[in-house]
C-alpha positions as protocol buffer text, in pm:
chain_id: "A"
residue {
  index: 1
  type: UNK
  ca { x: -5414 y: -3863 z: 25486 }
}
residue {
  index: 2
  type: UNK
  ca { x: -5540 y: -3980 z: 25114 }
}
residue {
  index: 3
  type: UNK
  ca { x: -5928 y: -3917 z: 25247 }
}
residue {
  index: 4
  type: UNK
  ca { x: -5831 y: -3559 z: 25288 }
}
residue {
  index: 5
  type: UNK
  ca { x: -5650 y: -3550 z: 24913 }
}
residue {
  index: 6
  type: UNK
  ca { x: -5898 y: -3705 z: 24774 }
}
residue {
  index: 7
  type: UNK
  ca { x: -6247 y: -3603 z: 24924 }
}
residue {
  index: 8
  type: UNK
  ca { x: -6400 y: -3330 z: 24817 }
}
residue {
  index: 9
  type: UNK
  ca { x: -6568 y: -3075 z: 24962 }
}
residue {
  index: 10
  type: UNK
  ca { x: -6785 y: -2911 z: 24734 }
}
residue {
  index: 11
  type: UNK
  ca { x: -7049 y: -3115 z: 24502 }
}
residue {
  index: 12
  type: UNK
  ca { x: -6933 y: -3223 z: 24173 }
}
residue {
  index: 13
  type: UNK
  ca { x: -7185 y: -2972 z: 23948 }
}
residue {
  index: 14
  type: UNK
  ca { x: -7036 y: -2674 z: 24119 }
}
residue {
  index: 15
  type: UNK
  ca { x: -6698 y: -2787 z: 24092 }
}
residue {
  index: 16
  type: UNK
  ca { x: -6772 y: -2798 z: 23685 }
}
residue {
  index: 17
  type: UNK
  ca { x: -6999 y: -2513 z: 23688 }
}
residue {
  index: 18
  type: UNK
  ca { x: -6690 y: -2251 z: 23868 }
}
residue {
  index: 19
  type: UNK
  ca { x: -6486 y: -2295 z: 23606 }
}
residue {
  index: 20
  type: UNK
  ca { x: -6706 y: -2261 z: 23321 }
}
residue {
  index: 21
  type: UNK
  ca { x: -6856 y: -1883 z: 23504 }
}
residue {
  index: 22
  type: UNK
  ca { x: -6424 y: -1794 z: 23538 }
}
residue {
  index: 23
  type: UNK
  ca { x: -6395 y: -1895 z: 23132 }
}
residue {
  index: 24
  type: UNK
  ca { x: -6636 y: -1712 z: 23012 }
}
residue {
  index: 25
  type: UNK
  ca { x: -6572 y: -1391 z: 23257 }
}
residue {
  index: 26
  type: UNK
  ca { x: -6210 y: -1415 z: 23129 }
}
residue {
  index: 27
  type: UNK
  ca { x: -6292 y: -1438 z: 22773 }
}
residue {
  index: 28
  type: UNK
  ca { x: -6540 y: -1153 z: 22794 }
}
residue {
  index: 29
  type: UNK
  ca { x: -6305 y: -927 z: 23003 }
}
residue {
  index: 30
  type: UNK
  ca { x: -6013 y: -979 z: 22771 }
}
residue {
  index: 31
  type: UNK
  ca { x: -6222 y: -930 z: 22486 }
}
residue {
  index: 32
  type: UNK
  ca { x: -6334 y: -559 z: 22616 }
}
residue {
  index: 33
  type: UNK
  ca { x: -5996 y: -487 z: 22757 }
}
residue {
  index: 34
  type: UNK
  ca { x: -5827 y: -555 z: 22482 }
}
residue {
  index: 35
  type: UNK
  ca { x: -5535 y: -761 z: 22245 }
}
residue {
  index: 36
  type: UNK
  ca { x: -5288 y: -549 z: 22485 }
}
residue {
  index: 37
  type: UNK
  ca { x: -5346 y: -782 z: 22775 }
}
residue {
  index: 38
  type: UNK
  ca { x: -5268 y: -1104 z: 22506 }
}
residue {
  index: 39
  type: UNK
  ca { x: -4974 y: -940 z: 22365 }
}
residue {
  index: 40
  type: UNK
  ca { x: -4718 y: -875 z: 22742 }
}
residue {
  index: 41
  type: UNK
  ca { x: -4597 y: -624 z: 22608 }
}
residue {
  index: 42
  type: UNK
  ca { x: -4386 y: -503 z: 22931 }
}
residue {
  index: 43
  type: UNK
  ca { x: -4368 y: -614 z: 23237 }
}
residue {
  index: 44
  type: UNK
  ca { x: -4667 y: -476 z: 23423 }
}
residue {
  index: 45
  type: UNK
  ca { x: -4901 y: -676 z: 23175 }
}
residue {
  index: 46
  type: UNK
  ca { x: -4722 y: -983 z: 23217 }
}
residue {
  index: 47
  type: UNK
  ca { x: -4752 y: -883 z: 23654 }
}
residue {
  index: 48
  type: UNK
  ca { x: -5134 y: -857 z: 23551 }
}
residue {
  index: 49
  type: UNK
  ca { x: -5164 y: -1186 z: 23360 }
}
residue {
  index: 50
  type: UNK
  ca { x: -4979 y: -1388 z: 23641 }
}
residue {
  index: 51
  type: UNK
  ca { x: -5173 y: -1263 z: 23898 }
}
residue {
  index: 52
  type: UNK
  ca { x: -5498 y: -1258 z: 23696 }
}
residue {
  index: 53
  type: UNK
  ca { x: -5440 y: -1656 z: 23713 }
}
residue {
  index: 54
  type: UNK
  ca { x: -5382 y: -1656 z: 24095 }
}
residue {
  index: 55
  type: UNK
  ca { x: -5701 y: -1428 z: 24144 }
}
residue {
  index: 56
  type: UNK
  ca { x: -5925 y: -1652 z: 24000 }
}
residue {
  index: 57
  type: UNK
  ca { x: -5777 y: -1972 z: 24130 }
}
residue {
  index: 58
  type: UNK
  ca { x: -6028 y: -1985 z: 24456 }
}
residue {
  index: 59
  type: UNK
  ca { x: -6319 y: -1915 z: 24182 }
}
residue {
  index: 60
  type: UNK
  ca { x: -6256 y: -2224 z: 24030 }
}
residue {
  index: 61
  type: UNK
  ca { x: -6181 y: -2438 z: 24317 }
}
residue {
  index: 62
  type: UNK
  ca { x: -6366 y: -2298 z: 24587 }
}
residue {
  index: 63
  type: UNK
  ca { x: -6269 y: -2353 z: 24922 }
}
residue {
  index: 64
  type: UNK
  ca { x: -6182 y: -2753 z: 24800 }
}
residue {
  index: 65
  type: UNK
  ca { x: -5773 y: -2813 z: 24772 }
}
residue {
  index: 66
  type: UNK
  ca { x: -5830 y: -3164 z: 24752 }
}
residue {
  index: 67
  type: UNK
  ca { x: -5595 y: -3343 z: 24407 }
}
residue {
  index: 68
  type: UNK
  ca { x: -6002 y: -3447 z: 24341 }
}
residue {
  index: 69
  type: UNK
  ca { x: -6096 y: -3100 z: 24294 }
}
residue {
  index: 70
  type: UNK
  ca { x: -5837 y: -2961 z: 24117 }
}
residue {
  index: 71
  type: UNK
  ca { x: -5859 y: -3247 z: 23847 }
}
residue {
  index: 72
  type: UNK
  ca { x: -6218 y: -3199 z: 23796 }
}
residue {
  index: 73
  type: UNK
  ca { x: -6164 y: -2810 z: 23781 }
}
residue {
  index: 74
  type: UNK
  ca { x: -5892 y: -2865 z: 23533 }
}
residue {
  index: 75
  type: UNK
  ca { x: -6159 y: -3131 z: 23357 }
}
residue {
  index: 76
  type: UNK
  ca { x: -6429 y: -2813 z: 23341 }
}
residue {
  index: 77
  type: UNK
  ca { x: -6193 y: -2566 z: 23223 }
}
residue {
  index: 78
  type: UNK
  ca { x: -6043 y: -2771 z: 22947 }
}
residue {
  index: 79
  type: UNK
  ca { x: -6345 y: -2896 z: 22864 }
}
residue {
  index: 80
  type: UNK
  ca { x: -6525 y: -2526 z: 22799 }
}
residue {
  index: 81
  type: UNK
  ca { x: -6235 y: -2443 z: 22602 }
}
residue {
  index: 82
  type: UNK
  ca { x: -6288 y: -2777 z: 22408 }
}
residue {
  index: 83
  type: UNK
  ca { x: -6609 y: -2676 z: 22360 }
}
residue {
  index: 84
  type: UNK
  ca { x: -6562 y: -2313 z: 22262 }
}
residue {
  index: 85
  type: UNK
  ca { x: -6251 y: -2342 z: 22048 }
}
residue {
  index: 86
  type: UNK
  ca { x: -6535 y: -2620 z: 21853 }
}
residue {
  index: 87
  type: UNK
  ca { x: -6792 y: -2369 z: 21822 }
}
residue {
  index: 88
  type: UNK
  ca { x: -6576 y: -2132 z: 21695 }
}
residue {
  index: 89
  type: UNK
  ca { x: -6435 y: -2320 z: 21427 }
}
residue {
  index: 90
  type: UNK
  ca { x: -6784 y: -2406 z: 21318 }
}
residue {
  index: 91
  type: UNK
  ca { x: -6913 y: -2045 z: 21323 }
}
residue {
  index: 92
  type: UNK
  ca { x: -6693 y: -1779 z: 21200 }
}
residue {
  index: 93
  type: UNK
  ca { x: -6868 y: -1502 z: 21230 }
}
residue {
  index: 94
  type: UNK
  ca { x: -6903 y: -1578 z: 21584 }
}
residue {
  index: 95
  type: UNK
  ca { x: -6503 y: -1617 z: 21585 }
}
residue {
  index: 96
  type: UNK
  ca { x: -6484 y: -1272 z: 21423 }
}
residue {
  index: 97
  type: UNK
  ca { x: -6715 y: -1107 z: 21682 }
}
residue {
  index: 98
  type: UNK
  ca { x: -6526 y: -1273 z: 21994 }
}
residue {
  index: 99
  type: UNK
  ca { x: -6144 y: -1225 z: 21851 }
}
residue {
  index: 100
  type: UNK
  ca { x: -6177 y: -854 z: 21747 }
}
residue {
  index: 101
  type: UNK
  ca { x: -6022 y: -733 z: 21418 }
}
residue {
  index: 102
  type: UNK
  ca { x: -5621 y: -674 z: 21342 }
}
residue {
  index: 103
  type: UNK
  ca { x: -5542 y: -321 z: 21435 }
}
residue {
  index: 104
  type: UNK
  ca { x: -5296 y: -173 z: 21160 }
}
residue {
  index: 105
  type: UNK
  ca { x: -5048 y: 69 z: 21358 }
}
residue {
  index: 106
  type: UNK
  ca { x: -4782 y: 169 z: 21094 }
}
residue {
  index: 107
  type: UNK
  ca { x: -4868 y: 225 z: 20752 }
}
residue {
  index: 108
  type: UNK
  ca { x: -4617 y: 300 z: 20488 }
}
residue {
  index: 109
  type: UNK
  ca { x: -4342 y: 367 z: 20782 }
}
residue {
  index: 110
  type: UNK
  ca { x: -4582 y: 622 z: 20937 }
}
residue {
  index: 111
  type: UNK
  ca { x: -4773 y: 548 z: 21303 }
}
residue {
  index: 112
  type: UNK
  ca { x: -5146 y: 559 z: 21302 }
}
residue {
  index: 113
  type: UNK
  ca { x: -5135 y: 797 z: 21634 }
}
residue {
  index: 114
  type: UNK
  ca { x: -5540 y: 669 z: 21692 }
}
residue {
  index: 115
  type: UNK
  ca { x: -5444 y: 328 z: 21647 }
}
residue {
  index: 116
  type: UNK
  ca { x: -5180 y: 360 z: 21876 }
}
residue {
  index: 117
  type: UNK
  ca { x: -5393 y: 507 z: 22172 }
}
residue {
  index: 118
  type: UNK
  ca { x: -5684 y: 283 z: 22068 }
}
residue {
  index: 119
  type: UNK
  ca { x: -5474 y: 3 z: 22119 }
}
residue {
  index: 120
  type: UNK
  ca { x: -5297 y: 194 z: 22446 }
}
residue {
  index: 121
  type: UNK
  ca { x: -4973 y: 179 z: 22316 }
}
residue {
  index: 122
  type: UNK
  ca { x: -4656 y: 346 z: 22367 }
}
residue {
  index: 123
  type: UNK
  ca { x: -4423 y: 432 z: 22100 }
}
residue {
  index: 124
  type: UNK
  ca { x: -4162 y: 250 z: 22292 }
}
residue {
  index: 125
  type: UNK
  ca { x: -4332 y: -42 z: 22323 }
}
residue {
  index: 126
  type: UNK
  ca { x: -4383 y: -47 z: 21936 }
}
residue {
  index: 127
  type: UNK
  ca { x: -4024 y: 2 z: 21902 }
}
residue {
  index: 128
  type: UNK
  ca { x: -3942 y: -292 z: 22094 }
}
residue {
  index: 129
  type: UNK
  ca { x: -4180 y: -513 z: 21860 }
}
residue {
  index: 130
  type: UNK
  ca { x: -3986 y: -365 z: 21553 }
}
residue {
  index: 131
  type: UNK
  ca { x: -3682 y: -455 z: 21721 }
}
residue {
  index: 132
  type: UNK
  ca { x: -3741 y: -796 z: 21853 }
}
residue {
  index: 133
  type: UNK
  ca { x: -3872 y: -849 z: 21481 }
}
residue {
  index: 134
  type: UNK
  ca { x: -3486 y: -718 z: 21343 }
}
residue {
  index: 135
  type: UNK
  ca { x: -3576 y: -386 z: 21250 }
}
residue {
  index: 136
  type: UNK
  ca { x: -3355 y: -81 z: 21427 }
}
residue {
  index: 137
  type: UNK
  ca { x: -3586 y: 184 z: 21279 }
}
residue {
  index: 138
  type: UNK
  ca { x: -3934 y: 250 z: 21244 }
}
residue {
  index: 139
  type: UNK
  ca { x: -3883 y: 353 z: 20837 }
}
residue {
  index: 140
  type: UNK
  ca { x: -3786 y: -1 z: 20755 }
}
residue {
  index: 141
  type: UNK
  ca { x: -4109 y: -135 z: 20866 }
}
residue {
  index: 142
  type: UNK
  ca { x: -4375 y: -69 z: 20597 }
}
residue {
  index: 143
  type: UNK
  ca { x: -4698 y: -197 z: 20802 }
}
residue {
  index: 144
  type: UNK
  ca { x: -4740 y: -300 z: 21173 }
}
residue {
  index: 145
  type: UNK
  ca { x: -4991 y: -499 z: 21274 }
}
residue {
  index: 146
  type: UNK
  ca { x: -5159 y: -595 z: 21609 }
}
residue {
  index: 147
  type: UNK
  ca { x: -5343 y: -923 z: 21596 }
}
residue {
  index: 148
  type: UNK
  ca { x: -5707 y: -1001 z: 21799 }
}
residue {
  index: 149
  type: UNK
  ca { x: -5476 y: -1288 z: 21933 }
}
residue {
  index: 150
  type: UNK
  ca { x: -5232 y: -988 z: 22053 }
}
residue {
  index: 151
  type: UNK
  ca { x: -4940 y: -1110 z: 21824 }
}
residue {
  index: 152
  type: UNK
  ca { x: -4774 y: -867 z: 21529 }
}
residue {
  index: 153
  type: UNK
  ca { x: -4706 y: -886 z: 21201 }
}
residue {
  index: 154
  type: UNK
  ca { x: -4435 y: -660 z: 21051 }
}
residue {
  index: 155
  type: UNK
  ca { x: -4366 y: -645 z: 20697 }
}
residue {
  index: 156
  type: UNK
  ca { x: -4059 y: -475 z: 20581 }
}
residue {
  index: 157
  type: UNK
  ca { x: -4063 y: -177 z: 20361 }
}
residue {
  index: 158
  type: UNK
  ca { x: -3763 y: -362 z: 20120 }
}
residue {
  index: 159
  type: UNK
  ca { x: -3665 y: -704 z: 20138 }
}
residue {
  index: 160
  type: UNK
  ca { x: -3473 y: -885 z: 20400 }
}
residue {
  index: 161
  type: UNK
  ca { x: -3059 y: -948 z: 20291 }
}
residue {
  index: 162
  type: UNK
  ca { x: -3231 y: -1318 z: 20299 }
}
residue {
  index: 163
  type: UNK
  ca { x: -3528 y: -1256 z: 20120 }
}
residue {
  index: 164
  type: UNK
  ca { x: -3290 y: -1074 z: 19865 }
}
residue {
  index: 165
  type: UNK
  ca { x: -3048 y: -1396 z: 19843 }
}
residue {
  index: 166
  type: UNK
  ca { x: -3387 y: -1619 z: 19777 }
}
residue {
  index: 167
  type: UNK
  ca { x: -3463 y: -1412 z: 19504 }
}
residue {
  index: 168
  type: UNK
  ca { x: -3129 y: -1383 z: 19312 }
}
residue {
  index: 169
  type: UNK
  ca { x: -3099 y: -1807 z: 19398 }
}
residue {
  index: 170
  type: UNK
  ca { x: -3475 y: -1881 z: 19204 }
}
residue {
  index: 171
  type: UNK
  ca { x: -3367 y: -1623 z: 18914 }
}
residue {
  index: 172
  type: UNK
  ca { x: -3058 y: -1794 z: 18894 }
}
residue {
  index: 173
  type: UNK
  ca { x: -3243 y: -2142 z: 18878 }
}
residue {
  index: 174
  type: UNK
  ca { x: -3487 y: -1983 z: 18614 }
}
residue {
  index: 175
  type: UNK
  ca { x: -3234 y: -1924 z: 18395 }
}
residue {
  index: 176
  type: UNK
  ca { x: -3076 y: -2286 z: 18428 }
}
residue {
  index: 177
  type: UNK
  ca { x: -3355 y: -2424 z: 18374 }
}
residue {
  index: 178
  type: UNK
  ca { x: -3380 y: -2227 z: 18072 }
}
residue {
  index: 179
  type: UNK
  ca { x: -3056 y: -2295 z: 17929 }
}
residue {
  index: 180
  type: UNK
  ca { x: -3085 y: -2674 z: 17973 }
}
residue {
  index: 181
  type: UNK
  ca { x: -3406 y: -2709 z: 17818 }
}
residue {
  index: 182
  type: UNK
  ca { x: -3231 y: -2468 z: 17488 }
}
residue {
  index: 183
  type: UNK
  ca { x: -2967 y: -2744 z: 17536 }
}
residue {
  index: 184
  type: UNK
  ca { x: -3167 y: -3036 z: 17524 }
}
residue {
  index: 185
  type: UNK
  ca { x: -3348 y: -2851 z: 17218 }
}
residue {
  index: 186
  type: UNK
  ca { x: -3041 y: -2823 z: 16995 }
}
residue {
  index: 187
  type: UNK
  ca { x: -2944 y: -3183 z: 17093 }
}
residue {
  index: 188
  type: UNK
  ca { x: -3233 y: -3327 z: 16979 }
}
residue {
  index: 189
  type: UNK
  ca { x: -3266 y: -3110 z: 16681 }
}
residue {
  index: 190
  type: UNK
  ca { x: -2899 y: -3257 z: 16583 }
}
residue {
  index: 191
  type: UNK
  ca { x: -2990 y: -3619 z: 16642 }
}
């Protein structure tokens, strides 16, 4: 029973070499389809991720389903992603070209339509971004944006009720600070 979990069936070079062809096929095919596929935005992307993973499980593996095989396809996939995630720190350019660039959907409150259907995005599913991110209308949101790593950023056209309290609480500090130091003035010009 352990010679069968633990034998493997495919030479060592090809079960790091699988791997490493998968990574790089990923990267590239995410890359060209787009930050969509990063960001799940509903749940036929997420269907497509899951079963993106389960499609390309026999690629790395092969026809090996031995705990030995597994471990050293884990070892190759970490590995390349050691190794790329080191290369792209080092070379940012490279990172740049890889990644993609941020992809600005609202501006000022409006929707960039092209960036929209560049991006193949629904206004629904924007709304849903806006929402999870506490806005209930598109207005309050001054500038969308979708990131290469297929997160967004939404800034609010007016302060946050929080950001608003933070504000008045340093002003108010401010002008402590003020009125101890005219304190400590007038105290020491009386001693």
């Amino acid at each position: 029973m352990l010679d069968h979990m633990f034998h493997l069936q495919l030479p060592i070079l090809e079960k790091l070499l699988r791997p490493v062809c998968v990574y790089i096929t990923l990267i590239v095919l995410l890359r060209v389809f787009g930050k969509r596929e990063l960001a799940q935005l509903n749940p036929f992307d997420l269907i497509v991720l899951l079963s993106l993973s389960n499609t390309v499980q026999n690629a790395i593996i092969g026809d090996d389903n031995s705990v030995t095989g597994g471990i050293i396809g884990a070892l190759g996939l970490l590995t390349m992603n050691w190794i790329v995630v080191r290369i792209l720190y080092s070379a940012p350019r490279l990172n740049r070209m890889l990644e993609g660039r941020s992809t600005v959907l609202v501006r000022n409150g409006q929707i960039d339509k092209k960036s929209m259907e560049r991006e193949r995005l629904t206004r629904e599913e924007l709304m849903d971004v806006i929402h999870r991110q506490g806005f209930e209308h598109l207005h309050q949101a001054s500038r969308v944006v979708l990131e290469p790593n297929g997160t967004f950023y939404v800034e609010a056209l007016e302060p946050s009720r929080v950001d608003k309290q933070h504000d008045d609480l340093v002003a108010r500090l401010d002008a402590l600070t003020h009125e101890i130091a005219g304190l400590r003035a007038r105290l020491s010009e009386g001693s």
